[in-house]
C-alpha positions as CSV (number, residue, x, y, z in Angstrom):
1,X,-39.8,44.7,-116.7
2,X,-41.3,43.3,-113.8
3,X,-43.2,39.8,-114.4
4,X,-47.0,40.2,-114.1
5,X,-47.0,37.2,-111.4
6,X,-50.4,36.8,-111.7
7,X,-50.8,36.2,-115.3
8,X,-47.9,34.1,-115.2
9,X,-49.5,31.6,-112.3
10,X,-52.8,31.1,-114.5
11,X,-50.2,30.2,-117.6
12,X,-48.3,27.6,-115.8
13,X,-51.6,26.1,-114.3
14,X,-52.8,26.2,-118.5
15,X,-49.8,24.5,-119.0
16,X,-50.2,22.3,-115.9
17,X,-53.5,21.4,-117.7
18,X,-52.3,20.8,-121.1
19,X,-49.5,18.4,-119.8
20,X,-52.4,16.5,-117.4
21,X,-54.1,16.2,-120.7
22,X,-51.5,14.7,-122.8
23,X,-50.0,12.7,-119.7
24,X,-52.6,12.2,-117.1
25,X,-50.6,9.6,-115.4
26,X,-47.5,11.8,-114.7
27,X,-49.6,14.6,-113.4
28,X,-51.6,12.4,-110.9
29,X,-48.2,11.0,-109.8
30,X,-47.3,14.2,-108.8
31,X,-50.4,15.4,-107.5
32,X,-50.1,12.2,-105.3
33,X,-46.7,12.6,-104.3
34,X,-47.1,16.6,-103.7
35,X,-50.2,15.5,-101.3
36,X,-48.5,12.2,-99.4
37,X,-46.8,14.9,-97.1
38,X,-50.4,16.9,-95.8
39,X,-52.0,13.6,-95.4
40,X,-49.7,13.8,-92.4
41,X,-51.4,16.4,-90.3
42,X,-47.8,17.5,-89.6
43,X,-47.5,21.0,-90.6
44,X,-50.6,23.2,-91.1
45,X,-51.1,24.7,-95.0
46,X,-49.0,27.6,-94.1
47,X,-46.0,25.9,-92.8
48,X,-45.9,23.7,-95.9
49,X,-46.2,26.8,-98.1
50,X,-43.4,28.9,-96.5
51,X,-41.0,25.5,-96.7
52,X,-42.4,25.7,-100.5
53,X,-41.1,29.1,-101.0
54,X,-38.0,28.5,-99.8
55,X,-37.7,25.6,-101.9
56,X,-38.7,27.2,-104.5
57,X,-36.0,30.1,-104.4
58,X,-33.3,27.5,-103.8
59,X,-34.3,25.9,-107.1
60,X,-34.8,29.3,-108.8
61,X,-38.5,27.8,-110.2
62,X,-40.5,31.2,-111.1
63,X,-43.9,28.8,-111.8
64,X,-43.5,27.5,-108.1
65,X,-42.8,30.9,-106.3
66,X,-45.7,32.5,-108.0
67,X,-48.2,29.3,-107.3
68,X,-46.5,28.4,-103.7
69,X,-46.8,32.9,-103.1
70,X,-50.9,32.5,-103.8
71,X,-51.3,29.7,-101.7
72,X,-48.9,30.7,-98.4
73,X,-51.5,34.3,-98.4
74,X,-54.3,32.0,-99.0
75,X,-53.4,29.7,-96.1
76,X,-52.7,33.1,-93.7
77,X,-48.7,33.9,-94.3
78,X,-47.6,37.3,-93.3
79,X,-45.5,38.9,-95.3
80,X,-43.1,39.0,-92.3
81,X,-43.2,35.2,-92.1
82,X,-42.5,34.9,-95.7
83,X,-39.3,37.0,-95.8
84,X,-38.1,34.7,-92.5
85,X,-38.7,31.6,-94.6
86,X,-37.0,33.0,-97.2
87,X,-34.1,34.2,-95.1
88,X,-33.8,30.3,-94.2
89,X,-33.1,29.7,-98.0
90,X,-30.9,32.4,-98.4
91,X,-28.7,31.0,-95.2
92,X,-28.7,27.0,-96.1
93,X,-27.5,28.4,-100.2
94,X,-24.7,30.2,-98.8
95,X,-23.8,27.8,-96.3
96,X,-24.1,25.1,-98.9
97,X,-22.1,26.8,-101.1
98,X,-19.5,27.4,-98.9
99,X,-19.8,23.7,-97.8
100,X,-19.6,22.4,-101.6
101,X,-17.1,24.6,-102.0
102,X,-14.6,22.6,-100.4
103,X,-15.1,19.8,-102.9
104,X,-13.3,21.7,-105.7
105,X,-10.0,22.4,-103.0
106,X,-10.5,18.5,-102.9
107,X,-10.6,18.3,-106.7
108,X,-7.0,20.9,-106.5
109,X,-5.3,18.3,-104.2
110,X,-6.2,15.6,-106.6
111,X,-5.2,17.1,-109.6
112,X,-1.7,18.4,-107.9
């Protein structure tokens, strides 16, 4: 069954909530930390929402594709822009994959 992305979004920013609530100091941490980076004028809201997405496949977070997905069509992504941003997280996993890989041939001359 396909995941009503959606509903899911409003119930991790409820949870979001509840954890603000019971923390507050942890959630403004990272509501100051997430926000240090746009204070730079850098990247406009779209670039910094496609690098979200990519992160966010690369760390497999459902909560953060479906929030970082609203805000990239809010802040004007194309689809087409989306799928190249994602294409970059899809590239740097394999290649660092095939990278870290080379650690357990490492481990094999070790152990031999």
């Amino acid at each position: 069954m396909m995941l009503d992305w959606n509903t899911y979004r409003q119930q991790v920013l409820a949870g979001v909530g509840e954890i603000a609530r019971l923390s507050p100091d942890t959630v403004k941490g990272y509501v100051a930390l997430s926000g240090a980076g746009a204070k730079t004028g850098k990247f406009d809201p779209k670039v910094r929402e496609l690098i979200a997405l990519a992160v966010a496949v690369t760390v497999q977070c459902d909560g953060c594709i479906a929030v970082h997905t609203d805000a990239a069509l809010k802040a004007g992504a194309s689809q087409e822009e989306i799928a190249e941003a994602l294409g970059v997280a899809i590239a740097i996993n394999a290649g660092a994959a095939l990278v870290y890989s080379t650690r357990v041939f490492d481990a094999v001359k070790a152990a031999s």
